[in-house]
KOLDRENPA-533056 format. One record per residue: y, z, x of N, C-alpha, C, O, CB in turn. Coordinates in steps of 0.02 Angstrom, whole numbers, plus 32768, in hexadecimal, padded with zeros to 4 digits. Each point is the difference from the previous one (the first is absolute). Glycine has a CB too. Layout:
BEGIN
YZXYZXYZXYZXYZX...
END
This chain:
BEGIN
5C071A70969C800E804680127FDB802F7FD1800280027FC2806F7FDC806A7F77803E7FF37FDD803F7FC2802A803E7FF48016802D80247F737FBB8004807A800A7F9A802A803C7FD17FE7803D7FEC7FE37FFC7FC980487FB2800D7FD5807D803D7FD880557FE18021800C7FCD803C7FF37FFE7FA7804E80667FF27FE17F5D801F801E7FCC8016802B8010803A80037FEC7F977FDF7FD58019805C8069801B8028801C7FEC802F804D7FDC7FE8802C803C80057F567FFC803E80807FE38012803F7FD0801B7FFC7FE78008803880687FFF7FF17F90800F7FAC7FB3802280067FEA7FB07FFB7FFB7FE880387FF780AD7F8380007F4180167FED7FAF80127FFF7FD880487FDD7FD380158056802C7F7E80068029808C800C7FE8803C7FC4801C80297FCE7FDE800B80B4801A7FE57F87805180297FCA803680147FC87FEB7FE97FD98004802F806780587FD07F997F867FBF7FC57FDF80017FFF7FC480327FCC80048020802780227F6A80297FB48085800A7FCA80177FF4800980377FD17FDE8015806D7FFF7FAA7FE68059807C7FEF801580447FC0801A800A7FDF7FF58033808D80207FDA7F7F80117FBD7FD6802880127FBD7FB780057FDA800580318063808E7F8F7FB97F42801F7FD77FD97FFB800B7FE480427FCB7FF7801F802D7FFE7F6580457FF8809F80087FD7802D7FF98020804080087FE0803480367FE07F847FB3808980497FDC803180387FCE7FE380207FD57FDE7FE3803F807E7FE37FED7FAF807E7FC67FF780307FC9803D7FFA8009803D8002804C7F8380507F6880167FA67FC3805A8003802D8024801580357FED801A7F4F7FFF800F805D80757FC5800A802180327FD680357FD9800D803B7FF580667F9A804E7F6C80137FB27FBF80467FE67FFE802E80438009803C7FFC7F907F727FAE805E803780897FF080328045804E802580197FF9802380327F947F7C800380B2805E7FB580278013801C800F803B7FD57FEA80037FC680327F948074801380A37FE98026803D800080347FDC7FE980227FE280297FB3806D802F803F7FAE7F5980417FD97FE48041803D7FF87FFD803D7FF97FAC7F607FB78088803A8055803180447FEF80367FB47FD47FFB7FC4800F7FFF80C98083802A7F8A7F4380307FCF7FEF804080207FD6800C80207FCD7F8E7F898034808A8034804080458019800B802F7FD97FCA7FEE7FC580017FFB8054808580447FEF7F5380207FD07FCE8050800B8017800D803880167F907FD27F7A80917FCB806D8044800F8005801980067FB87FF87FD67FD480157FEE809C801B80847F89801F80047FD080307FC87FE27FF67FCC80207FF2809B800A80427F8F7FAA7FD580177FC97FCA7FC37FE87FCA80147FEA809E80417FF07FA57F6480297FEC7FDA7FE17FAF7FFF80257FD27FF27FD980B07FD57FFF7F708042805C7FC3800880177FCA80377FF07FC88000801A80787FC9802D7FD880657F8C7FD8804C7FEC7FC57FE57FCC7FC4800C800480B5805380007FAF7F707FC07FC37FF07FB97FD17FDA80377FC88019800480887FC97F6D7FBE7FDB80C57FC27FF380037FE1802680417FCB7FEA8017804E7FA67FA67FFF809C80597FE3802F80267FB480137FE27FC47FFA800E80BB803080137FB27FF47FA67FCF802F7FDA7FB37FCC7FE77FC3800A800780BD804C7FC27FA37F79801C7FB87FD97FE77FD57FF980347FC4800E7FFC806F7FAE7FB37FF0802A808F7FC37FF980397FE2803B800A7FC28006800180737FA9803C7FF980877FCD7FC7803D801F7FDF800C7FD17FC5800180148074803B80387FC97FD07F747FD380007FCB7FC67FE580117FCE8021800E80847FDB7FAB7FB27FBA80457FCD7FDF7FFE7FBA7FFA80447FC77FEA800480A27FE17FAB7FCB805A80807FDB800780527FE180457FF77FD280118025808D7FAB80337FBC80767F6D8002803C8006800E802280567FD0801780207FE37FD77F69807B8011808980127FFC8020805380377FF1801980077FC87F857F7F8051807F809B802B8046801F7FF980267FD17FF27FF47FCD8020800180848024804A7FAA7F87803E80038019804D802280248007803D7FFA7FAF7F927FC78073801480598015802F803680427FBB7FE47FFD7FCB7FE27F8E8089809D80BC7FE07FA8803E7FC57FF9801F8005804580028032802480207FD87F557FF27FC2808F80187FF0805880577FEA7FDF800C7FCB7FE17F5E7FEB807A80CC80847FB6802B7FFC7FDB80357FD180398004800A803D7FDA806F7F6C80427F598035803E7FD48037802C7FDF7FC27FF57FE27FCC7FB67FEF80B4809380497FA8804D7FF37FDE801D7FC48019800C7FFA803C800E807B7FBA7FF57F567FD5802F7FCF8029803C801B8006801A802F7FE27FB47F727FFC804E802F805E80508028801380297FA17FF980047FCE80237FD980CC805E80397F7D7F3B803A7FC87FEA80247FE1802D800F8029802C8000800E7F7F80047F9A805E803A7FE380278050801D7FE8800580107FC57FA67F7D804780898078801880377FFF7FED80267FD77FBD80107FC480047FDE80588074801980047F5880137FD97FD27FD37FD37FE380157FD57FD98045803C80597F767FF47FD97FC67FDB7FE57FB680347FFE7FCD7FF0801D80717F9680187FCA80B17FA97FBD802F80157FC47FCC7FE37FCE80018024806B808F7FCA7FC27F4A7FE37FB67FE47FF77FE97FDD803A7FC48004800F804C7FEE7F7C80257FDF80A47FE57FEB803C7FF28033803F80278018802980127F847FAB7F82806A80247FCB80288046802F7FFB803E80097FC780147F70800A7FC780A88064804A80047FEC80587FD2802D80137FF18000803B808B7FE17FE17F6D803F7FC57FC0802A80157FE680307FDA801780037FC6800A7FED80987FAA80447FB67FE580277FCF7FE5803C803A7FFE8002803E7FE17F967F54800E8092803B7FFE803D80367FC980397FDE8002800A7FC4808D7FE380697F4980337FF77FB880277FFA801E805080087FE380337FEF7FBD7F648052808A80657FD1800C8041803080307FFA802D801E7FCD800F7F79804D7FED80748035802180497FF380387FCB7FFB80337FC4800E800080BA80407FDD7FAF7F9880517FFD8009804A7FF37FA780047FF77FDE7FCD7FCD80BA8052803F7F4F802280057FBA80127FC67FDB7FDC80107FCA7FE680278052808C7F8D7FF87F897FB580057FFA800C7FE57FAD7FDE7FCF7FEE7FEC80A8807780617FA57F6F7FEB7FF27FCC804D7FCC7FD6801C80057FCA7F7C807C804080727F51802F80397FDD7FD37FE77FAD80187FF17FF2803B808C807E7FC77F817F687FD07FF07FC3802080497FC07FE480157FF87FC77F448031803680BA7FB9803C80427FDD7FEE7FEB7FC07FF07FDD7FE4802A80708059801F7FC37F9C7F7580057FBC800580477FE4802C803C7FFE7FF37F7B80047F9580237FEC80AE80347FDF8035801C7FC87FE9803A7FF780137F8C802E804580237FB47F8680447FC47FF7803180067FC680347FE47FED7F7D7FC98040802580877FBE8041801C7FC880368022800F80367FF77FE47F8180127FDE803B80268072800E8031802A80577FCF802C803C800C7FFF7F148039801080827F81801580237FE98012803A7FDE7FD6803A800480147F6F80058035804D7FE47F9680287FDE7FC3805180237FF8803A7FEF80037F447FFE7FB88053805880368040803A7FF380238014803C803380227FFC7F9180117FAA80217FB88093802C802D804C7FEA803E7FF7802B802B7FF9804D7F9E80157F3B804E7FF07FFC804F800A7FC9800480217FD07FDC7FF48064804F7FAC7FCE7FFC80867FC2801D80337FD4801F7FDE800780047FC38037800F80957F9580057FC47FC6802A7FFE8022803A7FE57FFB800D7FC47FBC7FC4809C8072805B7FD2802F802A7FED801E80037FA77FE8801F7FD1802F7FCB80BB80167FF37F7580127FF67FC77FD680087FBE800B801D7FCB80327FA7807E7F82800F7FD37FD480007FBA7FDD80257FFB7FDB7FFA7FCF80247FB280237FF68092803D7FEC80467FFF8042803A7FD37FF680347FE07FBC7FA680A8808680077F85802280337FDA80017FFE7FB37FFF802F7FD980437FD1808A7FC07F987F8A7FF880097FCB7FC9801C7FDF800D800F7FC680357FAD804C7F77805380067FCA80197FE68003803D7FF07FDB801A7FD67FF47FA2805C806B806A7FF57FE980567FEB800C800B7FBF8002803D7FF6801E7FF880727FEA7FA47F5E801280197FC97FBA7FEE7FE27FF880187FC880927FDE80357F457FEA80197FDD7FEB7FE87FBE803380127FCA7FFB7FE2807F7F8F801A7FC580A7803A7FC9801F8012800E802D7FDD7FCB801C7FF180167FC38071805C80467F7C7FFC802E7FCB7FC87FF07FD07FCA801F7FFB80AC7FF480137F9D7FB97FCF7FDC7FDB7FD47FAC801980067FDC801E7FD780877F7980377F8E804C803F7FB17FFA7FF87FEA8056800F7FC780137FF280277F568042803D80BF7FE47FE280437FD4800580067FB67FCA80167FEB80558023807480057FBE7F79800F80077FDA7FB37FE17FCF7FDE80267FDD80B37FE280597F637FBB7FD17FC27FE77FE27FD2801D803C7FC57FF17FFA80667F997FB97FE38094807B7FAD802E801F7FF3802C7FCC7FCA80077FE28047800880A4802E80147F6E7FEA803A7FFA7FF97FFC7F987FF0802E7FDB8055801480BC7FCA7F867F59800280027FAF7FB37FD67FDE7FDD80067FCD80C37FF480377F5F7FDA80387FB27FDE7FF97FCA802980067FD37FFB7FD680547FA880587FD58091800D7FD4801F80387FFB80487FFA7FCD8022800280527F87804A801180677FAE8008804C800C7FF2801A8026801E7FEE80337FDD801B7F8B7FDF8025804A7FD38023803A7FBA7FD980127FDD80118030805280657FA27FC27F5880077FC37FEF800E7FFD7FF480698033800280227FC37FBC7F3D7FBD803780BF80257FDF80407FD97FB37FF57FD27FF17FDB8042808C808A800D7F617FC47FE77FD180117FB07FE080107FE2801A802F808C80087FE47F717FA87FC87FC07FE88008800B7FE6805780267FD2800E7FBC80067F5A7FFD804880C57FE17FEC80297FE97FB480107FCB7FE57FEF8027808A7FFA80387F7E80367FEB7FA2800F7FE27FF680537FE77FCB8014809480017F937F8C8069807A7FED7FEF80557FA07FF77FFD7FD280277FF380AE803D80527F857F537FCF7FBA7FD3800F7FE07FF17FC97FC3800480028027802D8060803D7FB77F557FDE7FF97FC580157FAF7FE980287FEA80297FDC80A77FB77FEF7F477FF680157FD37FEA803880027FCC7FFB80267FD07F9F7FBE8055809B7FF47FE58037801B7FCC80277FCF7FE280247FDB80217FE68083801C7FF07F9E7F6C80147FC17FF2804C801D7FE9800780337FDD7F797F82800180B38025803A804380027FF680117FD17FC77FF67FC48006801E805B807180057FFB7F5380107FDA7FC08051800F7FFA8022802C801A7F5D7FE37FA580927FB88012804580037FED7FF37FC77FD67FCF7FDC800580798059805D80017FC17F5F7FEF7FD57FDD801E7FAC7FF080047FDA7FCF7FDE80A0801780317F85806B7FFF7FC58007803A7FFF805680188038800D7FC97FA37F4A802E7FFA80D0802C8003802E80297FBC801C7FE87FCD80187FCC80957FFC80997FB17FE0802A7FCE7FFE80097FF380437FDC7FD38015805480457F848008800F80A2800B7FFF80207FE280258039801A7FFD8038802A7FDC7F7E7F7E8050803B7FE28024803A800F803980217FDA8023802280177F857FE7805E80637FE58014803A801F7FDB80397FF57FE8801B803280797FBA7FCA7F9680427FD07FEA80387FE17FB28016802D7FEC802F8022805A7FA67F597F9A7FD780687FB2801680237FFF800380447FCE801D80157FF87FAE7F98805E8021807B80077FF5804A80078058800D7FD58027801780717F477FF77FF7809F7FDD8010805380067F9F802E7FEF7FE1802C801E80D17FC07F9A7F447FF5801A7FC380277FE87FD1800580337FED8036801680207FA87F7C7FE17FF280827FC27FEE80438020801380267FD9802B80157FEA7F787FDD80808067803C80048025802E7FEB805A7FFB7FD980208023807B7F767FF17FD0807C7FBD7FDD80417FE17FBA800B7FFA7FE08033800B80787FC97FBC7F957FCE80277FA2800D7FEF7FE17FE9804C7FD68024801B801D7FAC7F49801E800580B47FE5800C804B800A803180397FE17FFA803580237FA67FAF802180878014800D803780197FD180397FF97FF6802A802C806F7FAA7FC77F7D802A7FCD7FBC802D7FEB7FBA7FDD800E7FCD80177FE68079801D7FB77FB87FAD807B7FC87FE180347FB07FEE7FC97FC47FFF800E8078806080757FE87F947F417FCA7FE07FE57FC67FBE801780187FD0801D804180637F9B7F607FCF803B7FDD7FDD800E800F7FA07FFE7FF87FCC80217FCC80B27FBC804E7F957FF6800F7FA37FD2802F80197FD08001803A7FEC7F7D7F7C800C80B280117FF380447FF07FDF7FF47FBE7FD780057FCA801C8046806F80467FA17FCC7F4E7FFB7FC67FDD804B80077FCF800A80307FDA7F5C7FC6802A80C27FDC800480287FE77FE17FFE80027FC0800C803D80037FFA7F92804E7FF680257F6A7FED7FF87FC180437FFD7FD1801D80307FE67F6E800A803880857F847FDF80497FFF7FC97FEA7FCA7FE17FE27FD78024808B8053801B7F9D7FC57F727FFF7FD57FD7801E7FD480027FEC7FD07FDF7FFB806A7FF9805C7FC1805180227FCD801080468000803D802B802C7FFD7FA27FC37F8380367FDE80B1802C7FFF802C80067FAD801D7FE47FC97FFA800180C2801D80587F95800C80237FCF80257FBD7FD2803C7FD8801C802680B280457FCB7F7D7F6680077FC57FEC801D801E800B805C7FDD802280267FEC7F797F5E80628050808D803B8006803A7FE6804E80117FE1800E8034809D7F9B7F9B7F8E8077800F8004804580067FAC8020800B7FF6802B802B80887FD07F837F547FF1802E7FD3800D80237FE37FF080397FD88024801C802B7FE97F93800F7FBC80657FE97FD680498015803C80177FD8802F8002803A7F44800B802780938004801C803580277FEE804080118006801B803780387FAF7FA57FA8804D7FED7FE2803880007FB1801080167FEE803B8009806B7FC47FA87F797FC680587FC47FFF80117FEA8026802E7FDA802F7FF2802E7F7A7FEC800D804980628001801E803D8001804C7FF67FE08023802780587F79800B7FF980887F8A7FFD803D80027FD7801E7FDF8002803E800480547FB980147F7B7FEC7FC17FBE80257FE87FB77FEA7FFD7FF57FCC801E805D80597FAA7F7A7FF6801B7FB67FC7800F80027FDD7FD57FD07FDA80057FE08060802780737FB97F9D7FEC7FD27FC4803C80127FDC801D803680027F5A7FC77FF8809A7FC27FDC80377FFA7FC27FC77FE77FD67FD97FD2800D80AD800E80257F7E80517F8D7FDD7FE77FAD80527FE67FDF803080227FEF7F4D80557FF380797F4A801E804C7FF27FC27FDD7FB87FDC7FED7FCB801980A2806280417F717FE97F647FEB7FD77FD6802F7FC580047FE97FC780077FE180937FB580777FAF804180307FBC7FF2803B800D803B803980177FFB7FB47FD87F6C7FF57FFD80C9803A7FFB8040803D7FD07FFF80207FF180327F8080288012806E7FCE7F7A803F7FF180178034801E7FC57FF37FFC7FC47FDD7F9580858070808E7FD4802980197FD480397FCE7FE180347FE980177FAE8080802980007F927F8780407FCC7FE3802F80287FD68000803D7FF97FB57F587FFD807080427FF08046802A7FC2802B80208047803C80097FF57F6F80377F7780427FCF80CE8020802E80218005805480008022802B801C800A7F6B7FDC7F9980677FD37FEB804D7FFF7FBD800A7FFE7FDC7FCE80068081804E7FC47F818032802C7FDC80087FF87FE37FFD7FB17FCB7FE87FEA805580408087800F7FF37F727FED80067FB580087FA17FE1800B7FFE7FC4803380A5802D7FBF7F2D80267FEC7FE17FE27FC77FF4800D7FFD7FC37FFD805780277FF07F8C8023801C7FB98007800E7FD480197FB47FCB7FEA7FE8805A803980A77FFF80087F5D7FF1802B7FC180137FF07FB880347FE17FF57FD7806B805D7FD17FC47F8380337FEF7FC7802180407FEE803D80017FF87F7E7F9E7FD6801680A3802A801A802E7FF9801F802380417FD4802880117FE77FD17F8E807F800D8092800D802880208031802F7FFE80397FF380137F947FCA80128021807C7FC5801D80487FF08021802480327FDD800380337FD180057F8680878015804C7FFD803180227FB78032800C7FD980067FD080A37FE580097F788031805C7FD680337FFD801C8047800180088013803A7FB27F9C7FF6805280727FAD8011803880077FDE805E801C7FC580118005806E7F877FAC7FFC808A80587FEE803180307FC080277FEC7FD9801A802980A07FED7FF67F817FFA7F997FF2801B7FE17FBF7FF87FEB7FE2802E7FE480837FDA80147F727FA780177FE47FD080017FCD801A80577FC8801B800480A77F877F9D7FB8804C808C7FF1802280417FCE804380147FD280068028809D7FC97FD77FB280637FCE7FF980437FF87FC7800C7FE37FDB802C8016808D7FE47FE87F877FC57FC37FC1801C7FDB7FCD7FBC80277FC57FFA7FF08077804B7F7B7FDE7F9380BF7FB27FD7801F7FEF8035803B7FC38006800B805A7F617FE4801280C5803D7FED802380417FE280207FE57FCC8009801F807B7FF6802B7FBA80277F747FDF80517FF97FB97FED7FEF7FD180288005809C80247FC67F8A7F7080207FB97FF47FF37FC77FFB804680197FF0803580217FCE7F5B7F7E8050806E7FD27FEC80427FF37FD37FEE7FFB7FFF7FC27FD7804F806980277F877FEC7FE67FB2801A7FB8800480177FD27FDF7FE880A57FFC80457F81805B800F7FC0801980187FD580207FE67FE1802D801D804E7FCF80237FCA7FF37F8A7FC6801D7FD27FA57FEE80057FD9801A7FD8809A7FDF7FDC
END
Protein backbone atom coordinates (compact mmCIF):
# COMPACT_ATOMS: atom_id res chain seq x y z
CA UNK A 1 0.00 0.00 0.00
CA UNK A 2 1.51 3.34 -0.55
CA UNK A 3 1.68 5.66 2.30
CA UNK A 4 1.86 9.64 1.67
CA UNK A 5 3.65 11.78 4.07
CA UNK A 6 1.22 14.08 3.40
CA UNK A 7 -1.19 15.61 1.17
CA UNK A 8 0.84 17.93 -0.80
CA UNK A 9 3.17 14.38 -1.21
CA UNK A 10 0.05 12.96 -2.19
CA UNK A 11 -0.87 15.91 -4.92
CA UNK A 12 2.79 15.23 -6.22
CA UNK A 13 1.88 11.79 -6.72
CA UNK A 14 -1.41 12.55 -8.88
CA UNK A 15 -0.10 15.11 -10.56
CA UNK A 16 2.70 12.69 -11.98
CA UNK A 17 0.05 10.06 -12.54
CA UNK A 18 -1.95 12.67 -14.97
CA UNK A 19 -2.73 11.87 -18.47
CA UNK A 20 -1.00 14.64 -21.21
CA UNK A 21 -3.02 17.50 -21.52
CA UNK A 22 -0.79 20.24 -22.76
CA UNK A 23 -3.66 20.80 -25.53
CA UNK A 24 -6.57 21.04 -23.09
CA UNK A 25 -8.66 24.14 -21.45
CA UNK A 26 -7.90 22.77 -17.68
CA UNK A 27 -10.07 23.97 -14.89
CA UNK A 28 -9.57 22.01 -11.42
CA UNK A 29 -12.22 21.68 -9.20
CA UNK A 30 -11.12 20.38 -5.48
CA UNK A 31 -13.70 19.25 -2.74
CA UNK A 32 -13.42 21.06 0.33
CA UNK A 33 -11.81 20.66 2.68
CA UNK A 34 -9.32 17.87 2.38
CA UNK A 35 -9.22 18.21 -1.45
CA UNK A 36 -8.19 22.20 -1.56
CA UNK A 37 -3.97 21.54 -0.52
CA UNK A 38 -3.83 19.11 -3.39
CA UNK A 39 -6.03 21.14 -5.53
CA UNK A 40 -3.78 23.81 -5.16
CA UNK A 41 -0.47 21.88 -5.98
CA UNK A 42 -1.99 20.58 -9.18
CA UNK A 43 -3.25 23.82 -10.48
CA UNK A 44 -0.01 25.30 -9.62
CA UNK A 45 1.81 23.03 -11.43
CA UNK A 46 -0.71 23.06 -14.73
CA UNK A 47 -0.78 26.77 -14.01
CA UNK A 48 -3.91 26.44 -14.48
CA UNK A 49 -7.44 27.88 -12.22
CA UNK A 50 -8.50 26.56 -9.15
CA UNK A 51 -12.19 26.55 -8.41
CA UNK A 52 -14.18 24.38 -5.35
CA UNK A 53 -17.20 22.17 -6.22
CA UNK A 54 -18.79 22.37 -2.68
CA UNK A 55 -20.94 18.90 -1.33
CA UNK A 56 -22.16 18.11 2.22
CA UNK A 57 -22.53 14.64 3.49
CA UNK A 58 -25.90 14.03 5.07
CA UNK A 59 -25.17 11.59 8.19
CA UNK A 60 -27.31 8.71 8.80
CA UNK A 61 -29.63 8.74 11.81
CA UNK A 62 -27.71 8.33 14.82
CA UNK A 63 -24.77 7.59 13.02
CA UNK A 64 -23.83 11.06 11.12
CA UNK A 65 -20.24 9.67 10.00
CA UNK A 66 -22.16 6.94 8.02
CA UNK A 67 -22.96 8.71 4.32
CA UNK A 68 -26.93 8.11 3.31
CA UNK A 69 -26.15 10.80 1.10
CA UNK A 70 -24.69 14.15 0.26
CA UNK A 71 -25.95 17.16 -1.26
CA UNK A 72 -24.63 20.22 -3.84
CA UNK A 73 -27.54 22.30 -3.45
CA UNK A 74 -31.40 22.40 -3.01
CA UNK A 75 -33.71 21.24 -5.32
CA UNK A 76 -33.90 17.35 -6.46
CA UNK A 77 -30.83 18.00 -8.89
CA UNK A 78 -28.48 18.44 -6.12
CA UNK A 79 -28.99 15.52 -3.48
CA UNK A 80 -27.57 12.10 -4.28
CA UNK A 81 -28.89 9.02 -1.93
CA UNK A 82 -26.76 6.08 -0.95
CA UNK A 83 -29.58 3.60 -1.49
CA UNK A 84 -28.58 0.68 0.47
CA UNK A 85 -27.92 2.67 3.27
CA UNK A 86 -30.94 4.50 2.75
CA UNK A 87 -32.57 1.28 2.74
CA UNK A 88 -31.09 -0.07 5.81
CA UNK A 89 -32.65 2.85 7.78
CA UNK A 90 -36.41 2.64 6.19
CA UNK A 91 -36.09 6.15 4.58
CA UNK A 92 -36.96 7.38 1.25
CA UNK A 93 -35.64 9.79 -0.95
CA UNK A 94 -37.98 12.10 0.89
CA UNK A 95 -36.68 11.63 4.16
CA UNK A 96 -33.04 11.94 3.15
CA UNK A 97 -33.82 15.22 1.58
CA UNK A 98 -35.11 16.48 4.89
CA UNK A 99 -32.25 15.32 6.67
CA UNK A 100 -29.97 17.41 4.29
CA UNK A 101 -31.51 20.82 4.84
CA UNK A 102 -29.29 21.42 7.69
CA UNK A 103 -26.57 20.73 5.69
CA UNK A 104 -27.39 23.22 2.88
CA UNK A 105 -27.14 25.98 5.49
CA UNK A 106 -23.77 24.79 5.94
CA UNK A 107 -22.71 24.90 2.23
CA UNK A 108 -23.64 28.63 2.13
CA UNK A 109 -22.05 29.20 4.90
CA UNK A 110 -18.49 27.82 3.45
CA UNK A 111 -19.77 29.62 -0.08
CA UNK A 112 -19.84 32.46 1.22
CA UNK A 113 -16.60 32.23 3.88
CA UNK A 114 -14.35 30.38 1.22
CA UNK A 115 -15.64 32.57 -1.90
CA UNK A 116 -17.19 35.54 -1.11
CA UNK A 117 -18.20 37.46 -3.93
CA UNK A 118 -15.76 35.95 -6.12
CA UNK A 119 -17.91 34.14 -9.26
CA UNK A 120 -17.33 31.01 -10.33
CA UNK A 121 -14.39 29.57 -12.92
CA UNK A 122 -16.27 28.71 -15.90
CA UNK A 123 -16.10 24.82 -16.68
CA UNK A 124 -18.76 24.56 -19.85
CA UNK A 125 -16.59 22.54 -22.76
CA UNK A 126 -13.20 22.60 -20.85
CA UNK A 127 -11.30 19.70 -19.30
CA UNK A 128 -11.79 19.34 -15.57
CA UNK A 129 -9.80 17.52 -13.10
CA UNK A 130 -11.94 16.75 -9.94
CA UNK A 131 -9.67 16.22 -6.86
CA UNK A 132 -10.35 15.20 -3.34
CA UNK A 133 -8.15 13.59 -0.93
CA UNK A 134 -8.97 10.33 -1.05
CA UNK A 135 -12.70 8.35 -1.35
CA UNK A 136 -14.26 5.83 0.98
CA UNK A 137 -17.69 5.33 0.22
CA UNK A 138 -18.38 7.50 -2.95
CA UNK A 139 -21.15 9.31 -1.75
CA UNK A 140 -19.69 12.57 -1.65
CA UNK A 141 -17.99 12.23 -5.22
CA UNK A 142 -21.05 10.74 -6.84
CA UNK A 143 -23.08 13.97 -5.51
CA UNK A 144 -20.08 16.00 -7.07
CA UNK A 145 -20.28 14.64 -10.76
CA UNK A 146 -23.83 14.97 -10.77
CA UNK A 147 -23.34 18.71 -10.07
CA UNK A 148 -20.37 18.96 -12.42
CA UNK A 149 -22.20 17.28 -15.23
CA UNK A 150 -24.84 19.48 -15.24
CA UNK A 151 -22.29 22.33 -16.36
CA UNK A 152 -21.57 20.50 -19.48
CA UNK A 153 -17.90 20.29 -19.23
CA UNK A 154 -15.73 18.85 -22.10
CA UNK A 155 -13.95 15.85 -20.18
CA UNK A 156 -14.08 14.82 -16.35
CA UNK A 157 -10.63 13.36 -14.97
CA UNK A 158 -11.04 11.92 -11.65
CA UNK A 159 -7.70 12.54 -9.60
CA UNK A 160 -7.59 11.13 -5.84
CA UNK A 161 -4.53 9.68 -4.16
CA UNK A 162 -6.39 7.03 -2.82
CA UNK A 163 -9.81 4.94 -2.92
CA UNK A 164 -11.97 2.21 -2.57
CA UNK A 165 -11.06 -0.10 -5.43
CA UNK A 166 -15.12 -1.39 -5.44
CA UNK A 167 -15.85 2.11 -5.47
CA UNK A 168 -14.05 3.17 -8.35
CA UNK A 169 -15.26 0.44 -10.74
CA UNK A 170 -18.39 2.00 -10.07
CA UNK A 171 -17.74 5.16 -10.77
CA UNK A 172 -16.01 4.76 -14.26
CA UNK A 173 -18.88 5.02 -16.39
CA UNK A 174 -19.30 8.51 -14.72
CA UNK A 175 -16.22 10.21 -15.95
CA UNK A 176 -13.30 9.98 -18.84
CA UNK A 177 -10.59 8.84 -16.60
CA UNK A 178 -9.77 8.00 -12.78
CA UNK A 179 -5.87 9.15 -11.80
CA UNK A 180 -5.63 7.07 -8.29
CA UNK A 181 -2.26 6.18 -7.36
CA UNK A 182 -3.31 3.41 -4.69
CA UNK A 183 -6.86 2.12 -5.45
CA UNK A 184 -7.33 0.15 -2.75
CA UNK A 185 -8.60 1.58 0.63
CA UNK A 186 -7.33 -0.26 3.52
CA UNK A 187 -7.45 0.58 7.55
CA UNK A 188 -11.08 1.42 6.39
CA UNK A 189 -10.27 4.95 5.88
CA UNK A 190 -8.88 7.37 3.98
CA UNK A 191 -6.31 8.77 6.24
CA UNK A 192 -4.56 5.67 6.49
CA UNK A 193 -3.22 6.21 3.54
CA UNK A 194 -1.21 9.15 5.15
CA UNK A 195 1.08 9.47 7.83
CA UNK A 196 0.40 12.95 8.41
CA UNK A 197 -3.45 13.50 8.18
CA UNK A 198 -4.59 16.83 9.61
CA UNK A 199 -7.56 18.33 9.79
CA UNK A 200 -7.71 20.96 7.02
CA UNK A 201 -8.90 23.96 8.23
CA UNK A 202 -11.12 26.98 7.07
CA UNK A 203 -8.66 29.12 7.29
CA UNK A 204 -6.21 26.99 5.26
CA UNK A 205 -9.08 27.00 2.38
CA UNK A 206 -9.25 30.77 2.48
CA UNK A 207 -5.65 31.77 1.96
CA UNK A 208 -5.26 28.77 -1.05
CA UNK A 209 -8.67 30.50 -2.98
CA UNK A 210 -7.29 34.07 -2.70
CA UNK A 211 -4.14 32.93 -4.43
CA UNK A 212 -4.00 32.74 -8.84
CA UNK A 213 -2.96 29.57 -9.93
CA UNK A 214 -3.33 31.18 -13.52
CA UNK A 215 -0.41 32.97 -13.66
Amino acid sequence: MTIYQDREDAARQVLEALPPLMDDDIVVLALPRGGVPIGAVIARALNVPLDLLLVRKVGAPQNPELAIGAVTGPGNDGLVVNESVAQLYGLTREDVARLAEPELDELERRRQAYLGQRPKVPVRGKTVILVDDGIATGTTVRSALVALRQQRPKRIILAVPVACADVLADLENQVDRIVCPEPHLHFGAVGGAYRVFDQVADSMVIDLMQQDFAT
